[in-house]
C-alpha positions, 0 to 999 in steps of 0.5 A: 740775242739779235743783234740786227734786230735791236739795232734796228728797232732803236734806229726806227724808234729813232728815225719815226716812233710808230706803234706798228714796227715790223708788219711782217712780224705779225702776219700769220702766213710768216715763219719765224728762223726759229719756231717757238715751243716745238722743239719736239716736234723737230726733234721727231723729223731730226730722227726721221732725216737721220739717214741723211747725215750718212748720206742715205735717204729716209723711207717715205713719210707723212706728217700730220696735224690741224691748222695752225699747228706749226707743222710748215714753220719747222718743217721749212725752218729745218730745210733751210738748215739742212740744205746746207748740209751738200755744201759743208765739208766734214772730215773723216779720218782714215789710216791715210788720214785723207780728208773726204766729204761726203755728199747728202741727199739733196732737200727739195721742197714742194709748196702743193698750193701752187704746185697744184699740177704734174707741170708745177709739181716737177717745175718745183722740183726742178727749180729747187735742183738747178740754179737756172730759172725754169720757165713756165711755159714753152716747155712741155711736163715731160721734158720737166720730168726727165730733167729732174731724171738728169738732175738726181740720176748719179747722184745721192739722190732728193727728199722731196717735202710736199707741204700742204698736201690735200688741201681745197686747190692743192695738189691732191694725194692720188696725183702725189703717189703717181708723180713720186712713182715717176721718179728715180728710185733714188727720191723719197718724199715727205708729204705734210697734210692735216688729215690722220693717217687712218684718213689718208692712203699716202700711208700705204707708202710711208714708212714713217708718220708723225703726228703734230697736236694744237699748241699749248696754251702756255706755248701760244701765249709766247708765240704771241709775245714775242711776235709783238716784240718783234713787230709792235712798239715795246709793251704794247702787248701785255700777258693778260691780253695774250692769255685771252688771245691763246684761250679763244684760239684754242692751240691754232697758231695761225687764228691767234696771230691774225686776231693779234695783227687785226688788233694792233692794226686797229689800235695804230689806226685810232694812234693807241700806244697799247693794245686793249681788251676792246682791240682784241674783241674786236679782232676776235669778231672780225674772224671767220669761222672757221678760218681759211688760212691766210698763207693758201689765200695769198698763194691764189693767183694774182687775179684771184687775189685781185678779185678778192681784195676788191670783194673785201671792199665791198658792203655786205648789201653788194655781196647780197648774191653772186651776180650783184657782187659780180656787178660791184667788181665790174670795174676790174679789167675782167669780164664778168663771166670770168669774175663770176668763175673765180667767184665760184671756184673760191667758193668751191675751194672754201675760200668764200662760202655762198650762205643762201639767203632767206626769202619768201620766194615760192619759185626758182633757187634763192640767191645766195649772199657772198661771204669771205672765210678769211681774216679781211681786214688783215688779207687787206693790208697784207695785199696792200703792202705787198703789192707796195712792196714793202712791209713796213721794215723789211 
């Protein structure tokens, strides 16, 4: 029961009924406190922390599984709970009958989208180990690195969870063996990837991996139900439509909230009080595939996000090729050749695909027309309300 929760949705529907409540309820890139329907899962890495609860650390480990399969919601779920396990006082009994309380690792996590370098790796670190700003320039890696050395050196040491592991503009494996190698020996890591353990060589150095499967059907129904009575007015997602959503989906947590906040936003804007079938087609449309998620795209730097959320504007006439959709974004305070860049790089990194036009030129290369390979409608409104500053009720 959520208390908070009940009483502000009375005191919204009081204050000004809307049929969007809560955007950020809906959004696939927010984790909810409690994950639904992976009580396994939780179970698995509960097992694997074990030792932390005496105060050891756990080997190294890998957990694995496709997009959209809640391996971030639980893991970062769970680390918010146990990072409070230093501050908590358990008593032991002895014949002197002293009480004592002994100390556990400390939790670190890694995000690699935005920790894509040594610097960023170890400037995360550091963040997570003192409670000082780390700044992001002026300091030199090695000079991060040996703070971290000061930091975990004496005590019982650091496990280090590094989601997103090897992902287009991540952090990739070979720079995570070598950055885990510099470390004290008193760390271990948790690295969080989609590939297979027979894919990857980071479980040369794991002693632990575990393995995360699509959602069930029946599971991302609920995700979808109660994502709506967090975000939407009440009833304003019925089963039926949530079956559809779950069985077009097909276990991917992440596509079925997208199509969810794209119909709903849809539906707010025409002032429905319901979803329909309509809605959800037309959000089901709206999705690429396949789908780049909304969580790596809104972890791109500012300016990339910037250039995005104006290309997403653009008609599919002015995304024809590269340069003419450099020409359409020229009202940004960039210059074109560093627009033209960012365009290549998100290419490069999946974020965009460049589909090359049919032509019936002989001679040189045809042009190739820019396409998003994420939700756009619902990375528009995500932008738009960040950059607001509000989600609607935070």
């Amino acid at each position: 029961m959520d208390i908070k929760a009940r009483i502000r949705r009375r005191r919204d529907h009081n204050a000004q009924p809307q049929f969007i409540q809560r955007y950020e309820a809906l959004s696939p890139a927010a984790h909810l406190d409690e994950p639904v329907g992976r009580g396994q899962l939780l179970e698995q890495l509960l097992d694997y922390f074990d030792p932390v609860f005496d105060g050891e650390l756990p080997p190294n480990g890998y957990v694995y599984g496709p997009i959209g399969s809640g391996k971030s919601a639980v893991l970062t779920s769970l680390l918010s709970h146990l990072k409070e396990l230093p501050a908590e006082t358990r008593e032991v009994i002895h014949t002197s009958t002293r009480v004592q309380t002994p100390s556990s690792p400390t939790f670190v996590y890694v995000d690699a989208r935005s920790a894509t370098s040594a610097f960023g790796f170890y400037r995360s670190v550091l963040s997570s180990l003192i409670d000082q700003s780390v700044p992001e320039h002026g300091v030199g890696t090695d000079s991060l690195r040996d703070q971290v050395h000061t930091q975990v050196q004496g005590t019982p040491g650091a496990v280090i969870c590094v989601d997103h592991i090897a992902e287009p503009r991540s952090l990739d494996e070979s720079t995570l063996v070598d950055l885990a190698a510099s470390l004290p020996s008193n760390v271990s890591w948790l690295a969080i990837g989609r590939a297979s353990p027979d894919q990857t060589h980071l479980t040369t150095y794991t002693g632990a991996e575990i393995g995360v499967s699509r959602y069930r059907r029946q599971v991302l129904v609920d995700i979808l139900m109660q994502r709506a009575s967090m975000g939407l007015a009440r009833q304003a997602l019925n089963h039926g439509l949530a079956r559809q959503v779950a069985a077009w989906a097909d276990g991917n947590a992440h596509d079925g909230l997208a199509v969810l906040f794209s119909a709903a936003d849809n539906a707010a804007g025409v002032g429905q009080d319901q979803l329909t079938e309509s809605n959800i087609n037309a959000a089901i449309e709206s999705i690429p595939e396949p789908c780049v998620s909304l969580s790596a795209v809104l972890s791109l730097p500012a300016n990339r996000q910037r250039v995005l959320r104006h290309l997403v504007n653009l008609s599919p006439d002015e995304r024809e090729s590269v340069n003419m959709a450099t020409d359409a974004l020229s009202a940004l305070d960039l210059s074109a050749s560093t627009i033209k860049r960012f365009l290549y790089e998100m290419a490069e990194a999946g974020v965009i695909r460049r589909v090359q036009a049919e032509t019936e030129q002989q001679k040189g290369r045809p042009p190739s027309r820019v396409v998003p390979q994420f939700p756009l409608y619902v990375f528009q409104r995500l932008y738009d309300l960040r950059r607001r500053g509000q989600s609607n009720h935070p």
